[in-house]
C-alpha atoms as an extended CHARMM CRD file, in Angstrom:
* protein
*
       270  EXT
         1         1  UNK       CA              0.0000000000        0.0000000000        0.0000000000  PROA      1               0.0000000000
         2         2  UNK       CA              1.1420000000        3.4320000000       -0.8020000000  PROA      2               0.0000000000
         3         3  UNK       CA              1.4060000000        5.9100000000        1.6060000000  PROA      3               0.0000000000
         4         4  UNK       CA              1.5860000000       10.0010000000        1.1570000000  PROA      4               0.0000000000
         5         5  UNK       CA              1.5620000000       12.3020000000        3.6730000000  PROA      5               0.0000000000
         6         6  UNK       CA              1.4560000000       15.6050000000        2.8990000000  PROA      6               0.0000000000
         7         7  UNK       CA              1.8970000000       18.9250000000        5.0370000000  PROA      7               0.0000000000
         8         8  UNK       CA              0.3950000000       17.4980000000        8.2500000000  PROA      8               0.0000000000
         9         9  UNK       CA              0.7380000000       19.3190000000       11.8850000000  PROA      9               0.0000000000
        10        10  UNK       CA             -0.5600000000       18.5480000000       14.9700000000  PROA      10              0.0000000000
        11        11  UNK       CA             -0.4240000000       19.9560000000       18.5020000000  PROA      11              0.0000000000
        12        12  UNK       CA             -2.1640000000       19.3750000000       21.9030000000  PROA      12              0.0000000000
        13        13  UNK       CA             -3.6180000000       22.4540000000       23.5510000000  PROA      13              0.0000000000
        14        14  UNK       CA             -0.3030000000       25.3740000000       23.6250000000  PROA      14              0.0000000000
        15        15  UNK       CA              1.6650000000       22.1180000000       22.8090000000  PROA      15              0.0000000000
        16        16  UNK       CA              2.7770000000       22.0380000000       19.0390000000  PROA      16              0.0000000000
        17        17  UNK       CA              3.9810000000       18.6460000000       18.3040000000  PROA      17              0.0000000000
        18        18  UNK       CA              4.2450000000       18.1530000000       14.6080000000  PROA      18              0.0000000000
        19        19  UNK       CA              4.7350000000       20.5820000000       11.5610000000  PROA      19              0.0000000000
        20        20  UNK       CA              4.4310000000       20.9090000000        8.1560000000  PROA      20              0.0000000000
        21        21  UNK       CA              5.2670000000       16.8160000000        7.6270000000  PROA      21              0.0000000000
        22        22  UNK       CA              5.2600000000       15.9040000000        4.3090000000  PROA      22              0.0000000000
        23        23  UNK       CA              6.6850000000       12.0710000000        2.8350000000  PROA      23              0.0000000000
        24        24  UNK       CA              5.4990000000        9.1280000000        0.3620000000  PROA      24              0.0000000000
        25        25  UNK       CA              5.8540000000        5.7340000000        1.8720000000  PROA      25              0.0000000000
        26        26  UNK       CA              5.8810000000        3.5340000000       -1.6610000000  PROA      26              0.0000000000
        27        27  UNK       CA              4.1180000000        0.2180000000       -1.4870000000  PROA      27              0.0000000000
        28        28  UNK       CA              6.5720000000       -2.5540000000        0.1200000000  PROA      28              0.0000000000
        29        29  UNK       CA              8.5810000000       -0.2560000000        1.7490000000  PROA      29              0.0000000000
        30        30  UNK       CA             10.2010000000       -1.2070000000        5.3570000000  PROA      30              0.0000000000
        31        31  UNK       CA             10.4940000000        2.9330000000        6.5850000000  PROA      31              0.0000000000
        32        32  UNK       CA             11.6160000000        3.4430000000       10.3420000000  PROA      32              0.0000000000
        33        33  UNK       CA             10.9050000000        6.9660000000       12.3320000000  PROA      33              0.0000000000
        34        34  UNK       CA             13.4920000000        8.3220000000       14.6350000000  PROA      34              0.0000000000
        35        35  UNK       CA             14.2510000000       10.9990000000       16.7070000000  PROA      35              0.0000000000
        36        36  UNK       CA             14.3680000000       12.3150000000       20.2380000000  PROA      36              0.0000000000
        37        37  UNK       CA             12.1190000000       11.5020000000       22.8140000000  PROA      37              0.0000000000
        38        38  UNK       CA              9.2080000000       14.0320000000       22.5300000000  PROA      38              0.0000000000
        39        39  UNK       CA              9.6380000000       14.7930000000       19.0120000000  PROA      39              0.0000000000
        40        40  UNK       CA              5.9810000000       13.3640000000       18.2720000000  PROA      40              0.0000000000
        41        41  UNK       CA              6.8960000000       10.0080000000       16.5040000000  PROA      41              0.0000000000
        42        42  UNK       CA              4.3270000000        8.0710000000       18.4160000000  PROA      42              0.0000000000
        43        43  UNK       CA              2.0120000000       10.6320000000       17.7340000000  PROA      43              0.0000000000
        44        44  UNK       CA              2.9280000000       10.8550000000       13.9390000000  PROA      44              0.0000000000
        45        45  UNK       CA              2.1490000000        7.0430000000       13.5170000000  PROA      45              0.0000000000
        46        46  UNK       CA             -1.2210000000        7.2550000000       15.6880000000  PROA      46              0.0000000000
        47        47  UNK       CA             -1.8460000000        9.7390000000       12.6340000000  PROA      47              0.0000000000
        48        48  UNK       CA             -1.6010000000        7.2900000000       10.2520000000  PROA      48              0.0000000000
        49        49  UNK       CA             -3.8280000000        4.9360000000       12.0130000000  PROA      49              0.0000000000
        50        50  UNK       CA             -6.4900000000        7.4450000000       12.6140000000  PROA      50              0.0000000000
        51        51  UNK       CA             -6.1030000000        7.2100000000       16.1850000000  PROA      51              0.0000000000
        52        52  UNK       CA             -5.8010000000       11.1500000000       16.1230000000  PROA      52              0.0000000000
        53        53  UNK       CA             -6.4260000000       13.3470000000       13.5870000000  PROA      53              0.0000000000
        54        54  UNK       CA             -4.2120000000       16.1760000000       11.8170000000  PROA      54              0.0000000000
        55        55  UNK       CA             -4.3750000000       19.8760000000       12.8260000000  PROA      55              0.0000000000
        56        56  UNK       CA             -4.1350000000       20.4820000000        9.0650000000  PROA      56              0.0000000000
        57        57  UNK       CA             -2.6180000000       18.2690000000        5.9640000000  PROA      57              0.0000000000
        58        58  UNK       CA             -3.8050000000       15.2220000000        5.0690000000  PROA      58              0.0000000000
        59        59  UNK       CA             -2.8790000000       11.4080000000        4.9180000000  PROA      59              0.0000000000
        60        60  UNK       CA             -3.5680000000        9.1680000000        1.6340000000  PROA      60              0.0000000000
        61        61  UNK       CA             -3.7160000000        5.6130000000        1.5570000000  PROA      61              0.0000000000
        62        62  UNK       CA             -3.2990000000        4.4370000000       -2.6680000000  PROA      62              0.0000000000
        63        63  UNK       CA             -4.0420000000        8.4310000000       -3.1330000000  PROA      63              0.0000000000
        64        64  UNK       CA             -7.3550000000        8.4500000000       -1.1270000000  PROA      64              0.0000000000
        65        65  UNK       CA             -7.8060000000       10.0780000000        2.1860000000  PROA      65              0.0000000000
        66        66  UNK       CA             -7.6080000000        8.3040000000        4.7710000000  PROA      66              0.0000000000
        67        67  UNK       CA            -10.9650000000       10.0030000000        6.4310000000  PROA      67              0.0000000000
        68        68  UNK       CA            -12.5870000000        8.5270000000        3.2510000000  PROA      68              0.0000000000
        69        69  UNK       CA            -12.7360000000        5.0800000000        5.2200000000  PROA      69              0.0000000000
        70        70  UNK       CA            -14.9220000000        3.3550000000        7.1080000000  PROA      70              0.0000000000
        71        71  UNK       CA            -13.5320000000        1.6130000000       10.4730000000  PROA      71              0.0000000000
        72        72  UNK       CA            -14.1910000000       -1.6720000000        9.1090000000  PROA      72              0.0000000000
        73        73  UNK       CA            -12.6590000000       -1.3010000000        5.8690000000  PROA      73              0.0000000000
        74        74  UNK       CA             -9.3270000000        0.7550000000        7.5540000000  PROA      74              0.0000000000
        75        75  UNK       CA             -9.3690000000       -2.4770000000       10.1430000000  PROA      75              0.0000000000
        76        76  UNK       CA             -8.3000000000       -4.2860000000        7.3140000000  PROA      76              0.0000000000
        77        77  UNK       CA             -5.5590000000       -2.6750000000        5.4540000000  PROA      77              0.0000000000
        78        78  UNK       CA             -4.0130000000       -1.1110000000        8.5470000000  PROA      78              0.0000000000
        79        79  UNK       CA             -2.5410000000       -3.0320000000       11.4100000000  PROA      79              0.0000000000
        80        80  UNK       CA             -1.5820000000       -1.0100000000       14.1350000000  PROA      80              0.0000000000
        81        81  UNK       CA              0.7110000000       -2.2600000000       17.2570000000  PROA      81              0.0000000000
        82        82  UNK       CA              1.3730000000        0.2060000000       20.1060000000  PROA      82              0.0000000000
        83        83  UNK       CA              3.4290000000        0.5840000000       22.5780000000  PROA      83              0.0000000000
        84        84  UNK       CA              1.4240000000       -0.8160000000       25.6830000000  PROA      84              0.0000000000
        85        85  UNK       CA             -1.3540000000       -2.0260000000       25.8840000000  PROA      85              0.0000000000
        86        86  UNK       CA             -3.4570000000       -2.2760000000       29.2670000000  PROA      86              0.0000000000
        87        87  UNK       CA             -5.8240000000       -5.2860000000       29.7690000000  PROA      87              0.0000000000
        88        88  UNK       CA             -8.9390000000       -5.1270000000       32.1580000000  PROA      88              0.0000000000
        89        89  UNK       CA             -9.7870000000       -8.3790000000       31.1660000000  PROA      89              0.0000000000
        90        90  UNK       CA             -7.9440000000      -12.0000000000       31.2670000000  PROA      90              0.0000000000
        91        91  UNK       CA             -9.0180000000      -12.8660000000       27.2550000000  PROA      91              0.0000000000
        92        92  UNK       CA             -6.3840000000      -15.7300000000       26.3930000000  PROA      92              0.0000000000
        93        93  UNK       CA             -3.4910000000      -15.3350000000       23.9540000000  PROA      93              0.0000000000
        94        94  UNK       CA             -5.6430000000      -17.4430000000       21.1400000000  PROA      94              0.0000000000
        95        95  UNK       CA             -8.5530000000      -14.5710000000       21.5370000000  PROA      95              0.0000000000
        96        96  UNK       CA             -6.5090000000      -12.0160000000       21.5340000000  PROA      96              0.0000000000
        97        97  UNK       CA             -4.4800000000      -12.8760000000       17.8870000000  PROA      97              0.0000000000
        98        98  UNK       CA             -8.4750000000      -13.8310000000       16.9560000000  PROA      98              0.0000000000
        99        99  UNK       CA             -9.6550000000      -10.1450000000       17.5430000000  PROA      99              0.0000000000
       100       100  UNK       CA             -7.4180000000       -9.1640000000       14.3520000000  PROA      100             0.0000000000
       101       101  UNK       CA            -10.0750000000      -11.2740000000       12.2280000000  PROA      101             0.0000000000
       102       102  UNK       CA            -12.5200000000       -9.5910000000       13.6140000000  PROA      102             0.0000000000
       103       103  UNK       CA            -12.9780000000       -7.2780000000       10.7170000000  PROA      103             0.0000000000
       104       104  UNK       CA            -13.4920000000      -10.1840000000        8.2710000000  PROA      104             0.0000000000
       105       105  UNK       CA            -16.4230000000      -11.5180000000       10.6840000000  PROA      105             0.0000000000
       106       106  UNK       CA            -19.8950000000      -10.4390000000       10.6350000000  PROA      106             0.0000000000
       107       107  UNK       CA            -21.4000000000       -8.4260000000       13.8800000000  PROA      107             0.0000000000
       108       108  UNK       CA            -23.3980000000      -12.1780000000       14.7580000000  PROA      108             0.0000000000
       109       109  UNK       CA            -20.6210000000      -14.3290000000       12.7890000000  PROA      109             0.0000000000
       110       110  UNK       CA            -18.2790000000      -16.6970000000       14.8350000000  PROA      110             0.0000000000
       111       111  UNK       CA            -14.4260000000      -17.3680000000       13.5610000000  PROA      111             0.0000000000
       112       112  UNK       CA            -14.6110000000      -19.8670000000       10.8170000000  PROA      112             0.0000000000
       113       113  UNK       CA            -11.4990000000      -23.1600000000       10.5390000000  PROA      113             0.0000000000
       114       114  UNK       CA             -9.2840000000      -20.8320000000        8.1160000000  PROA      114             0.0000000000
       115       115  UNK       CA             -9.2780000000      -18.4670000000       10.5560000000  PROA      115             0.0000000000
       116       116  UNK       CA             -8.3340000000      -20.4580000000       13.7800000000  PROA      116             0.0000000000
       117       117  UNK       CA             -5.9230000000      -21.9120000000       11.2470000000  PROA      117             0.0000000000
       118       118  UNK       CA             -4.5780000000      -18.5130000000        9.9650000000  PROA      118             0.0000000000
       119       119  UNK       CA             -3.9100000000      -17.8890000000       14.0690000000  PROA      119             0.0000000000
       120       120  UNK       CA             -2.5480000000      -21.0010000000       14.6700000000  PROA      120             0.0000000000
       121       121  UNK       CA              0.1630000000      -19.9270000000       11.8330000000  PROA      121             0.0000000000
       122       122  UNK       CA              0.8270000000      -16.8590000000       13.0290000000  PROA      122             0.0000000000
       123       123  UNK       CA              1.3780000000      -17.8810000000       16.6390000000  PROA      123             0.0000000000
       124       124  UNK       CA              3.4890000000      -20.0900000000       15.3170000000  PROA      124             0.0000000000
       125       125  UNK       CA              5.9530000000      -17.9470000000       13.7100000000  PROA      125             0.0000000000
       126       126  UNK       CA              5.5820000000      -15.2230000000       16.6360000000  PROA      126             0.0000000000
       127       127  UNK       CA              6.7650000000      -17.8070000000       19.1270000000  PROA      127             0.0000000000
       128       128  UNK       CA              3.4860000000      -17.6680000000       21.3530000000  PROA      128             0.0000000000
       129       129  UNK       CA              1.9040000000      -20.9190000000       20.1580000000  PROA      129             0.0000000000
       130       130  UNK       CA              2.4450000000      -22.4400000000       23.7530000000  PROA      130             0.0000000000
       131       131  UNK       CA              0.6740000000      -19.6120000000       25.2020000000  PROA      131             0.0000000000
       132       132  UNK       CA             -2.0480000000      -20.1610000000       23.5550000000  PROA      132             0.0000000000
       133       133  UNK       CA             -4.7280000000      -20.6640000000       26.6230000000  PROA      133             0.0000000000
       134       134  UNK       CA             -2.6140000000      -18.1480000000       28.9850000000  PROA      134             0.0000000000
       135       135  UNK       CA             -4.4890000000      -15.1280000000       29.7010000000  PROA      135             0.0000000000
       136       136  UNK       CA             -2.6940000000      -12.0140000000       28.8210000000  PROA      136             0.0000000000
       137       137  UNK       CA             -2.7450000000      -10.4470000000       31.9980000000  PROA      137             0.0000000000
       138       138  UNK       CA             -0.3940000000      -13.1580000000       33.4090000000  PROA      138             0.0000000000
       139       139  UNK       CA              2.1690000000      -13.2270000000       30.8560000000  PROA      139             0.0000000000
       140       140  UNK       CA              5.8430000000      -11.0430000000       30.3970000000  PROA      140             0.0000000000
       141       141  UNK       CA              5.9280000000       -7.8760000000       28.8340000000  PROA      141             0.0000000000
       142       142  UNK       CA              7.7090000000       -9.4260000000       26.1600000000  PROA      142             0.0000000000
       143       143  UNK       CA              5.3010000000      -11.9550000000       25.7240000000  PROA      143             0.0000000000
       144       144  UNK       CA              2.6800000000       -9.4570000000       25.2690000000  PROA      144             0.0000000000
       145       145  UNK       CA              4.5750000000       -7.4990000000       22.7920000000  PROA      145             0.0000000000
       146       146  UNK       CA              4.6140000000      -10.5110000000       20.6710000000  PROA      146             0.0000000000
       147       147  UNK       CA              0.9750000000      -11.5130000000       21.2760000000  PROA      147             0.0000000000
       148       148  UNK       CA              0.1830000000       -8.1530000000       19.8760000000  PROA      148             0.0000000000
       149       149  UNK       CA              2.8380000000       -8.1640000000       16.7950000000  PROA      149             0.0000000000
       150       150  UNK       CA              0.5220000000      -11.3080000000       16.0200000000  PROA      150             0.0000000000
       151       151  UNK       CA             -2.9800000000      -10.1440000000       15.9710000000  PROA      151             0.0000000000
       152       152  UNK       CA             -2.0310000000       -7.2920000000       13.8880000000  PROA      152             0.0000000000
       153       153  UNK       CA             -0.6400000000      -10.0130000000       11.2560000000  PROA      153             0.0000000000
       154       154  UNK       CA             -3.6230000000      -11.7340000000       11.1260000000  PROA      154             0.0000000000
       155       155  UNK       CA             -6.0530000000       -9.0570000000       10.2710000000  PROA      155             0.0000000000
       156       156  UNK       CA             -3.8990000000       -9.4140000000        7.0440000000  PROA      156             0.0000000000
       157       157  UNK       CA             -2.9840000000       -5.8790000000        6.3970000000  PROA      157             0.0000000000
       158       158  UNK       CA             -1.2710000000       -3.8030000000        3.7840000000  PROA      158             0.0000000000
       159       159  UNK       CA             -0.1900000000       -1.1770000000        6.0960000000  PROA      159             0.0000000000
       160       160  UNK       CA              1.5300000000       -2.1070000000        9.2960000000  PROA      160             0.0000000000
       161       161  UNK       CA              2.3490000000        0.2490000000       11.4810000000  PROA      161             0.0000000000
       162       162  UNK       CA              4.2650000000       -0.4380000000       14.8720000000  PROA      162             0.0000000000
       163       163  UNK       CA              5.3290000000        1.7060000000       17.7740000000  PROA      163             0.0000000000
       164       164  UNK       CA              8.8640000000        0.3350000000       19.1240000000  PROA      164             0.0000000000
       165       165  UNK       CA              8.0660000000       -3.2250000000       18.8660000000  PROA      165             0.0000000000
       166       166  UNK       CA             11.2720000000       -4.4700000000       20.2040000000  PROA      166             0.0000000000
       167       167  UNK       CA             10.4860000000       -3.4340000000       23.7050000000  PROA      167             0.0000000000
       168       168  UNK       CA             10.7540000000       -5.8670000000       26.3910000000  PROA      168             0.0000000000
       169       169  UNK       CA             11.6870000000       -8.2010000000       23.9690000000  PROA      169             0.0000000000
       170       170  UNK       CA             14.6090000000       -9.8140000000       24.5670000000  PROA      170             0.0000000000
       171       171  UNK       CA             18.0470000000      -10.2790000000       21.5560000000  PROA      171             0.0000000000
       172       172  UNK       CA             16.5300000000      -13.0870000000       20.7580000000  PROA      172             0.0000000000
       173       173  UNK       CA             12.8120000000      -12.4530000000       19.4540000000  PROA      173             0.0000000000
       174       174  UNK       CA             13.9740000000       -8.8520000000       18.3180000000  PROA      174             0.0000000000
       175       175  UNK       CA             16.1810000000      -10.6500000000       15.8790000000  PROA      175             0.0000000000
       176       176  UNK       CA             13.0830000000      -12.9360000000       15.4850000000  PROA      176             0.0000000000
       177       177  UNK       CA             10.3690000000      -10.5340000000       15.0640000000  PROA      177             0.0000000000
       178       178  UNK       CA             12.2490000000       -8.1930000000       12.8520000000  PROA      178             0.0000000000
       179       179  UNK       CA             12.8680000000      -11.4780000000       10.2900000000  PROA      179             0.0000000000
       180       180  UNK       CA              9.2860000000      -12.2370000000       10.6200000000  PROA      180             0.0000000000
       181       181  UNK       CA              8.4070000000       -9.0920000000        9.6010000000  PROA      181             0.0000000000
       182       182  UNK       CA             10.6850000000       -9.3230000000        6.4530000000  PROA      182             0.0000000000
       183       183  UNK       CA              9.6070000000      -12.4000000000        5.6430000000  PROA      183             0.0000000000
       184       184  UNK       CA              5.7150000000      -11.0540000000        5.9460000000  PROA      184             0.0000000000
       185       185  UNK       CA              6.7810000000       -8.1640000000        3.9290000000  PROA      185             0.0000000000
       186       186  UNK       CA              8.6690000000      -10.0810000000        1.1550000000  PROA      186             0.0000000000
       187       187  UNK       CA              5.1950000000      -12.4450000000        1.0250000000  PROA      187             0.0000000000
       188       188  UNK       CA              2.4300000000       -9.8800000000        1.2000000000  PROA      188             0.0000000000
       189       189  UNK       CA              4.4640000000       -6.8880000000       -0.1500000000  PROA      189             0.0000000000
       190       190  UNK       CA              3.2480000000       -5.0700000000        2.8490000000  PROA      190             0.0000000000
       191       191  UNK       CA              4.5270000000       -2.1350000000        3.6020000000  PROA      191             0.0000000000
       192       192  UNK       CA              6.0190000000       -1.3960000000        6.9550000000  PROA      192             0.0000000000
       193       193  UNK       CA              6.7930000000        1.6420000000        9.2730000000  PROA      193             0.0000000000
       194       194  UNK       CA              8.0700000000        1.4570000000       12.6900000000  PROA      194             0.0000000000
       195       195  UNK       CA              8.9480000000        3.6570000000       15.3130000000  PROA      195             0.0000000000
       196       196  UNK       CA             12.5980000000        2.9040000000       17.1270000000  PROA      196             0.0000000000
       197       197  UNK       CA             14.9150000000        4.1620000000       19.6110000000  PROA      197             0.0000000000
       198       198  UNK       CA             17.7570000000        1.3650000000       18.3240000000  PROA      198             0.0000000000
       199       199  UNK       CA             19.3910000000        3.2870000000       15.5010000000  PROA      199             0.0000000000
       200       200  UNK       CA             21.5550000000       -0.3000000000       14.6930000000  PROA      200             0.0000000000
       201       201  UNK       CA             18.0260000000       -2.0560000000       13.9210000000  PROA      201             0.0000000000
       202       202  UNK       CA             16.8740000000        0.7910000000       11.7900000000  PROA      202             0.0000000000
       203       203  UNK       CA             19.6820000000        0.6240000000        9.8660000000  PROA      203             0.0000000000
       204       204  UNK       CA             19.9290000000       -3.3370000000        9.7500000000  PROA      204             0.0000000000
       205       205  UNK       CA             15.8730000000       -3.7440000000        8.4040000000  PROA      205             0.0000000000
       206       206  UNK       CA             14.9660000000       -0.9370000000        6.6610000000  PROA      206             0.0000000000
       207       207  UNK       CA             14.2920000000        0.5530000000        3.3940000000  PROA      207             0.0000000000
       208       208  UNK       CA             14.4810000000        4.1350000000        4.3810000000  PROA      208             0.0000000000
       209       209  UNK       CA             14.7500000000        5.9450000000        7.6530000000  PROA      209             0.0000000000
       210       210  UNK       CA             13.0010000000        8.6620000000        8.4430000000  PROA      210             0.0000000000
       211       211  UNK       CA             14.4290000000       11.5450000000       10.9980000000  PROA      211             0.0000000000
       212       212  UNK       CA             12.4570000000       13.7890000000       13.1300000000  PROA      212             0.0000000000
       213       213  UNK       CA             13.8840000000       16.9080000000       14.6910000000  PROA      213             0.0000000000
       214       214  UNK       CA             12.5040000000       18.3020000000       17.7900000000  PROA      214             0.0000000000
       215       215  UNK       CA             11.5780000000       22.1910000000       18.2110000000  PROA      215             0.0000000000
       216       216  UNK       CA              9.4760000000       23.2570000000       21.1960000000  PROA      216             0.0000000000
       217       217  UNK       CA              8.4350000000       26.1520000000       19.6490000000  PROA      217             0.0000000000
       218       218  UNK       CA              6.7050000000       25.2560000000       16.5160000000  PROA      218             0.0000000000
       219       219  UNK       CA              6.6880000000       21.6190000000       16.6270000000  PROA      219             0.0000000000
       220       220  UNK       CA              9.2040000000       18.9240000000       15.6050000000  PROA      220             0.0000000000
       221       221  UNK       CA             10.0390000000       18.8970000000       11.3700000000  PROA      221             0.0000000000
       222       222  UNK       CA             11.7520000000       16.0030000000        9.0460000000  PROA      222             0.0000000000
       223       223  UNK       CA             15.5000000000       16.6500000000        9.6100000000  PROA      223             0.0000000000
       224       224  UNK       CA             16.4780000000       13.6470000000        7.2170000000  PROA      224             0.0000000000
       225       225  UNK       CA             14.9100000000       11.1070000000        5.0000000000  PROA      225             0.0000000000
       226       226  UNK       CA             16.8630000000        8.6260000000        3.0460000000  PROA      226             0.0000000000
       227       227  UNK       CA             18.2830000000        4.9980000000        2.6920000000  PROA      227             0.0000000000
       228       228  UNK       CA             20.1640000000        4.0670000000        6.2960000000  PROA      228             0.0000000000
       229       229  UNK       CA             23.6460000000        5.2710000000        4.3400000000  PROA      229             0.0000000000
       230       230  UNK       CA             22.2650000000        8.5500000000        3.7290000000  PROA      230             0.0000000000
       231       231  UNK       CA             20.6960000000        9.5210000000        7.0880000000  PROA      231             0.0000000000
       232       232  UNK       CA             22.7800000000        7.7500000000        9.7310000000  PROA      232             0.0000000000
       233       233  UNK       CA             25.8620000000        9.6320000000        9.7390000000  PROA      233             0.0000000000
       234       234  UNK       CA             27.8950000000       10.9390000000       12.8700000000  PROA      234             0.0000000000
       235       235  UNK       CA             26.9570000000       14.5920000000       11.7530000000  PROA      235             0.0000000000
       236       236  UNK       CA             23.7220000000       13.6840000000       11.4500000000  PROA      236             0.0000000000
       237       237  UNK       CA             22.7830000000       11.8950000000       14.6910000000  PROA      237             0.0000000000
       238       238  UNK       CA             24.8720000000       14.4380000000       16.3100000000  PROA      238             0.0000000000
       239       239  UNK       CA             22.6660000000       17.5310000000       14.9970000000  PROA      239             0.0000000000
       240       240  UNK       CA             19.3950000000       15.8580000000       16.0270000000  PROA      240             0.0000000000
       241       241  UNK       CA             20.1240000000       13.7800000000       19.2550000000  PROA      241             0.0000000000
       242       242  UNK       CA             23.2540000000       15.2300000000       20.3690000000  PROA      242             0.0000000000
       243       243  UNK       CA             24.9320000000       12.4640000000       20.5230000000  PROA      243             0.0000000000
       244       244  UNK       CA             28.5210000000       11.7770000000       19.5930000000  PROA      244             0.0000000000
       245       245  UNK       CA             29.1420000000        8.4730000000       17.6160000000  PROA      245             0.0000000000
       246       246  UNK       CA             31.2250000000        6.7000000000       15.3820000000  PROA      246             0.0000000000
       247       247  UNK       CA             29.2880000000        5.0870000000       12.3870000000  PROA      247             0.0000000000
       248       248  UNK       CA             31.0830000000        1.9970000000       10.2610000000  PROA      248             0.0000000000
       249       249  UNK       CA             29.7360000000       -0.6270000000        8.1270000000  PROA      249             0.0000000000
       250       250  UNK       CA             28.4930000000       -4.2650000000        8.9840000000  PROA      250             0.0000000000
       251       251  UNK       CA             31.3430000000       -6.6230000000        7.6130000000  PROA      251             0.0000000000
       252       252  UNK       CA             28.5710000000       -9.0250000000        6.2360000000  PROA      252             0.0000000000
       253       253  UNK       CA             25.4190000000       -6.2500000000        5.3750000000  PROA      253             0.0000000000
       254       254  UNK       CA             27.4180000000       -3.1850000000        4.7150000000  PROA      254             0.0000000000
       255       255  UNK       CA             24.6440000000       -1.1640000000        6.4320000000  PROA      255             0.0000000000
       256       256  UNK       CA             25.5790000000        1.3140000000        8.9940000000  PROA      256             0.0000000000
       257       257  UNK       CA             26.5720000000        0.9840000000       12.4220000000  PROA      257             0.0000000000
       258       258  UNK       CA             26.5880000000        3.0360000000       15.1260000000  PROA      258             0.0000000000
       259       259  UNK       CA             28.2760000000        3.1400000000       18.5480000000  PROA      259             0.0000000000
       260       260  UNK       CA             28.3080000000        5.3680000000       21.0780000000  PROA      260             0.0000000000
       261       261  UNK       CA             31.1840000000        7.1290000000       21.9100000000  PROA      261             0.0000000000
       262       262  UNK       CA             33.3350000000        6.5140000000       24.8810000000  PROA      262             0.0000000000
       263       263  UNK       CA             34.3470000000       10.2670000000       25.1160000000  PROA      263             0.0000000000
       264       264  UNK       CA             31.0130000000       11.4990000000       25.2490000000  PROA      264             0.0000000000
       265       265  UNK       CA             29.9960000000        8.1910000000       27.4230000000  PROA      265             0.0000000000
       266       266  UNK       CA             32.3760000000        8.9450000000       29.7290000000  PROA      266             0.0000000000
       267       267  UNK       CA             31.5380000000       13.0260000000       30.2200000000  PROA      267             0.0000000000
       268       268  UNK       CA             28.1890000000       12.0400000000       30.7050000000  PROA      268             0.0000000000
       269       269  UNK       CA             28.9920000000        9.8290000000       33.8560000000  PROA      269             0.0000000000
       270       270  UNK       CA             30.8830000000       12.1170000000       35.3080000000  PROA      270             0.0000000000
């Protein structure tokens, strides 16, 4: 699915958060936002899944607004995985990944074998399959993160959009998660956009990268957009988080890398 955005800004009352955002997301793409905390990149994707809408601008989806949609119809090209999510009720792991066929099912309907099936798949591939009867109030963080990576993968969208979905997840499952998510992508030619604070994964998964620069005063504007050679340089990450870093190349990928470094490290402990 193709994605424009054009000229959008929001703020919260004497709070401007985003301005003037414009960017095309082609279909297929894997594009990750970054920037500083507070520069409105959780709020920019809760944009683009209508969970808020724009001061001003507007959002396409395959060049038609995205207010043109009905919530059933948006249900199933956009999958949408937030940060936390709070549970008031014990629903197991299986009902939970079920709830992302829910927009496939009529208002009386009950899930049909394809889509237990479909579940059963995903849960597979997410690692939860075990966890299948557990209620989601009494499993880890982690667990959760995964059990909601799922059910956005099985309402079968063309648009996923996820808010840092490698947290509380441990090396292992981000590795995991991020492959599944390729894989999907590769399959389905969905297209992807993702919210991070790990510059290193950005760079390893995606397509583009996408850099948001904070500004208190009139709300935080694209400071870079490009392929992860382009965008994460040391002058780059040092303008926007002021950070100082050295950047090489993976020996095997020849994407970026970026560590930290030890001088600045070190003057910040002190």
């Amino acid at each position: 699915m193709h994605v424009r955005i054009d000229n959008i800004g929001f703020e919260y009352p004497r709070l401007p958060v985003l301005n003037n955002i414009s960017f095309d997301v082609p279909r297929g793409d894997f594009l990750s936002i970054i920037g500083p905390n507070g520069s409105g990149k959780s709020t920019l994707l809760r944009l683009m899944a209508r969970i808020l809408l724009p001061g001003h601008g507007r959002i396409l989806l395959e060049d038609r607004p995205l207010s043109s949609y009905s919530r059933k119809d948006l249900a199933r090209l956009v999958g949408y995985v937030p940060q936390e999510t709070h549970w008031l009720f014990p629903f197991t792991v299986m009902e939970v990944v079920l709830m992302g066929r829910s927009p496939y099912i009529g208002r009386l309907g009950f899930e049909s074998r394809e889509d237990i099936d479909l579940c059963r798949d995903i849960m597979k591939r997410t690692d939860i399959e075990g966890l299948a009867g557990k209620p989601i109030t009494a499993i880890s963080g982690g667990e959760r993160q995964r059990v909601l990576i799922a059910r956005a993968l099985a309402q079968q969208p063309s648009l996923l959009l996820l808010d840092e979905p490698n947290a509380h997840l441990d090396l292992s499952h981000q590795a995991g998660i991020f492959e599944i998510l390729a894989d999907y992508r590769r399959e389905h030619r969905v297209t992807v956009v993702w919210v991070s604070h790990d510059l290193n994964l950005a760079a390893l998964f995606s397509d583009r990268v996408l850099v948001l620069a904070q500004a208190l005063e009139t709300g935080s504007h694209i400071a870079a957009i490009g392929t992860p050679a382009e965008v994460l340089t040391g002058e780059t990450i040092k303008r926007v988080f002021d950070a100082s870093v050295s950047v090489d190349r993976h020996p095997e990928t020849g994407r970026p890398r970026i560590f930290l470094d030890p001088v600045f490290s070190n003057s910040r402990n002190q």
